[in-house]
N, C-alpha and C positions, 0 to 999 in steps of 0.2 A: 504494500500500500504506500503511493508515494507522501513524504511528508509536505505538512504546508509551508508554501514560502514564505507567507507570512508570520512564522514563530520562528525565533530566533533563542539559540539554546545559550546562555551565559551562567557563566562560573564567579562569583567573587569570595578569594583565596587568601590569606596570609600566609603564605609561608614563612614553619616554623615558628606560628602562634603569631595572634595581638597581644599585644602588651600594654598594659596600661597601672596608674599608682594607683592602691589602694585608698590612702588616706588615712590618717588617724584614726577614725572611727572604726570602720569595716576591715582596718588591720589586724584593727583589735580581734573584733570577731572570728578573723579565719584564723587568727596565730589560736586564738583560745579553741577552735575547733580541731588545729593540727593535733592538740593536748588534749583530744577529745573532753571537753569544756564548751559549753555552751552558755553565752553571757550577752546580756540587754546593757543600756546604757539607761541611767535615772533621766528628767526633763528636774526643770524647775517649779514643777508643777506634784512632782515626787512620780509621777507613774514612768513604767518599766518598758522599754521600746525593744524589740526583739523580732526581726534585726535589726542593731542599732544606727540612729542615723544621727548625725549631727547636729541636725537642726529639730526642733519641734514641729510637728505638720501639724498640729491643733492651733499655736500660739506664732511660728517662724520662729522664736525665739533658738538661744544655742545651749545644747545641752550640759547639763554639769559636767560631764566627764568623768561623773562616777560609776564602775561598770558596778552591774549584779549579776552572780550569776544561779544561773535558773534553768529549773527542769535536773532533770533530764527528763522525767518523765511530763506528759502534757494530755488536753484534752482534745477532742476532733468536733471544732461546732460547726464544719461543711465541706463535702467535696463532692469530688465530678468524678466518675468510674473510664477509665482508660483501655478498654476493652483489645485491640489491636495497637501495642506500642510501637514506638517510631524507632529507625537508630538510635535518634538521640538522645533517648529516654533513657531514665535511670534505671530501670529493672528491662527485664528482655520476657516479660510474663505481665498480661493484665494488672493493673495496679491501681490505684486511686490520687488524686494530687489533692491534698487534702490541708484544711487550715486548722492550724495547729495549736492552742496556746497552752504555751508551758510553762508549767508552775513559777510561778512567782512573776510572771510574763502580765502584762494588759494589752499587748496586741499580737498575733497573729503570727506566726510563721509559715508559709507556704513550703508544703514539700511531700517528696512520695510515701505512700500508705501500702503494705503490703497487711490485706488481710483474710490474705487466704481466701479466702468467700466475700463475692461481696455484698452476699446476704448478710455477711456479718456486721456490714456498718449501720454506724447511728448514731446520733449526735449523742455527746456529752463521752465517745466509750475511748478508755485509758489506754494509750501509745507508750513507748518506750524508745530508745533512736538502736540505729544496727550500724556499729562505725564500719569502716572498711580496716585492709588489715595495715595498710601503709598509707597514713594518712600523710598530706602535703600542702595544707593550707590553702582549702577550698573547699566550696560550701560540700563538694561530693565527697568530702572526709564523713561527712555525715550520709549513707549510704541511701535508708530509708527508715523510716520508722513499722513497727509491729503491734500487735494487739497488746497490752497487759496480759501476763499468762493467771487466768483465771480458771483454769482446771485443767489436770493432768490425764493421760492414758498411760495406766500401767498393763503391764500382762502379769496375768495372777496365773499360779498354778502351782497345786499341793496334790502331791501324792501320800497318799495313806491305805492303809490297808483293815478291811471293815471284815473282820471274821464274825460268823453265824452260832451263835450260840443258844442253848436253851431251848425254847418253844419253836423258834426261827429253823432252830437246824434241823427240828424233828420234821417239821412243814417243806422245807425246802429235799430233805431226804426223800420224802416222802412224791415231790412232785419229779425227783429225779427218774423213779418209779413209774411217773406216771398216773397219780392218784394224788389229790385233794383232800387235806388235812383237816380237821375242823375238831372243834371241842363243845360239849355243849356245859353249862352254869348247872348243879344241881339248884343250886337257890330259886337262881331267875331262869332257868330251864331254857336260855337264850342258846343257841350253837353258833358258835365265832369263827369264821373262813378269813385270815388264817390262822391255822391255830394257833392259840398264845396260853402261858402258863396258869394267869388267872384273868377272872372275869371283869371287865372295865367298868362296868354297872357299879356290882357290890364289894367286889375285891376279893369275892371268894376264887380259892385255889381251883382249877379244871382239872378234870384226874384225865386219864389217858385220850389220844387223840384217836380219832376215828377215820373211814371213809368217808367220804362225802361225794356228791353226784358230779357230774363234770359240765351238767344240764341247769340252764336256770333262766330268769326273767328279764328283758332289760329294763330298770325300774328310770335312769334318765340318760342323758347322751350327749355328746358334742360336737357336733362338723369342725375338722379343723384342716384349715388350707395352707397349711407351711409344714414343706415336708417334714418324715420324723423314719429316721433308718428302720425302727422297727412297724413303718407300717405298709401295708399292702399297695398302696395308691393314694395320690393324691385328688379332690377328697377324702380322709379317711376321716371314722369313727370312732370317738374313745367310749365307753359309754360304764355306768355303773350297774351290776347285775347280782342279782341275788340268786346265789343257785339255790338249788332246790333243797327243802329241809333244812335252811341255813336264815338265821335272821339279822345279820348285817351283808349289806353289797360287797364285793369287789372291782374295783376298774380294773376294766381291759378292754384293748381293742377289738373293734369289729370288722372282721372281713366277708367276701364270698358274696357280698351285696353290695348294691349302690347304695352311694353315702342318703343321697334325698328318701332312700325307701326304706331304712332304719328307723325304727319306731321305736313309743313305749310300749312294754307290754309284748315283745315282741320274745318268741322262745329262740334260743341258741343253744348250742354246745360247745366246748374245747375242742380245738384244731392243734391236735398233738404235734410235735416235729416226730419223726422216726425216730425207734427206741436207741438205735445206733448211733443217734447225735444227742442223746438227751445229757444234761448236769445238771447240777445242783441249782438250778435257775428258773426262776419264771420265764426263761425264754422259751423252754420249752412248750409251751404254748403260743401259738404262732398269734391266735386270736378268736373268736367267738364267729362260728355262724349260723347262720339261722338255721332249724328244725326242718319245718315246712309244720311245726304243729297249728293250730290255732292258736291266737293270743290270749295273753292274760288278763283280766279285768282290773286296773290296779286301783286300790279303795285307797 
């Protein structure tokens, strides 16, 4: 595509840098930023100028020439989101230019905002600066500024080891087997799936554990849509079920049915694994599915 003649392409260059004096003032500033120091100059007025300037812009008047210094940390009361940045930008990733006033500050410092998200911003929320690692007496000694760290991510992880003792071990033996443990209360004449030593009721002791059916009711249920390794498919069903001649529930899953056509009231059984993979585990039961009996009427 030919180009137009009418645009003409121009360069203007300095080679090997412009150069030009600081000043008294803003010497100040970048010497104290070389020394990662960040510092306002007072007015005669007492308020804090940052960055500082020489003259007052409320009054013209000249300033004391006493510096303060301030921050480092500061607050964010406005910016503009940078979504695709330029070469000449301070960071090479989306960022924000954002106004800054740092503690001890009454005006304003303009400069880059890295926050990660920029859902995360919003006026009044606490910065900190990010020097660079060789600083040289320029404003980009000060890199960009960052969020306040106001909460950590650690990674947790404890191993321990939980052996089965008592009423547990006899139950869990028991389903190794193959076969559902239960106890029933002589007092309260309740039977408890799984079996436990004494009864939760009254606190009386449960003498020897028994059979119990593998058959029972689903009394309530849960759809649940994030998967779970031990379940069948996604929808899958958790649900609580009272086997039969037993008077508290047990959870477990439900398979062999669609999730939406799980009911109350509905009968099931236990879906063994093969005896050749079975331990000491409630895994051995893969999960409940339906009969095909009729339902249960649940009062």
């Amino acid at each position: 595509m030919p180009s137009d003649p009418l645009v003409a392409q121009h360069v203007l260059e300095f080679p090997g840098g412009y150069t030009r004096t600081t000043g008294p003032v803003i010497g100040r500033f970048l010497s104290e930023l070389r020394a990662r120091r960040l510092v306002g100059v007072r007015t005669a007025e007492g308020r804090v100028l940052v960055p500082p300037l020489e003259y007052d812009p409320a009054t013209g008047e000249a300033v004391t020439g006493e510096y303060v210094e301030v921050g480092p940390a500061g607050t964010v009361t406005t910016w503009a989101w940078v979504d695709e940045p330029l070469p000449g930008h301070p960071l090479d990733r989306p960022f924000a230019w954002a106004l800054i006033r740092l503690d001890g500050a009454d005006t304003d410092l303009v400069h880059a905002l890295d926050p990660g998200n920029p859902k995360a911003l919003r006026q009044g929320m606490r910065v900190w600066p990010v020097w660079r690692d060789r600083p040289k007496g320029h404003i980009t000694d000060l890199s960009h500024f960052v969020p306040e760290v106001t909460q950590i991510v650690s990674d947790v992880r404890a191993e321990y080891r939980l052996q089965a003792g008592g009423a547990l071990r006899v139950f869990l033996e028991g389903v190794e087997r193959g076969v559902l443990l239960g106890g029933r209360c002589e007092r309260c004449a309740k039977v408890y799936v799984p079996y436990r030593a004494a009864c939760p009721e009254c606190g009386s002791a449960l003498p020897d554990a028994f059979d119990v059916p593998d058959t029972g009711t689903i009394t309530t249920f849960a759809i649940n849509n994030l998967p779970d390794p031990r379940a069948p498919q996604v929808p899958f069903v958790s649900a609580y079920i009272l086997l039969d001649g037993t008077d508290i529930p047990m959870i477990a899953l439900v398979g062999d049915v669609p999730a939406h056509e799980v009911r109350q009231g509905m009968r099931v059984r236990a879906v063994w694994v093969p005896e050749s993979e079975r331990t000491a585990s409630m895994a051995n039961i893969r999960w409940f599915a339906p009969t095909g009996e009729p339902d249960v009427e649940l009062s």
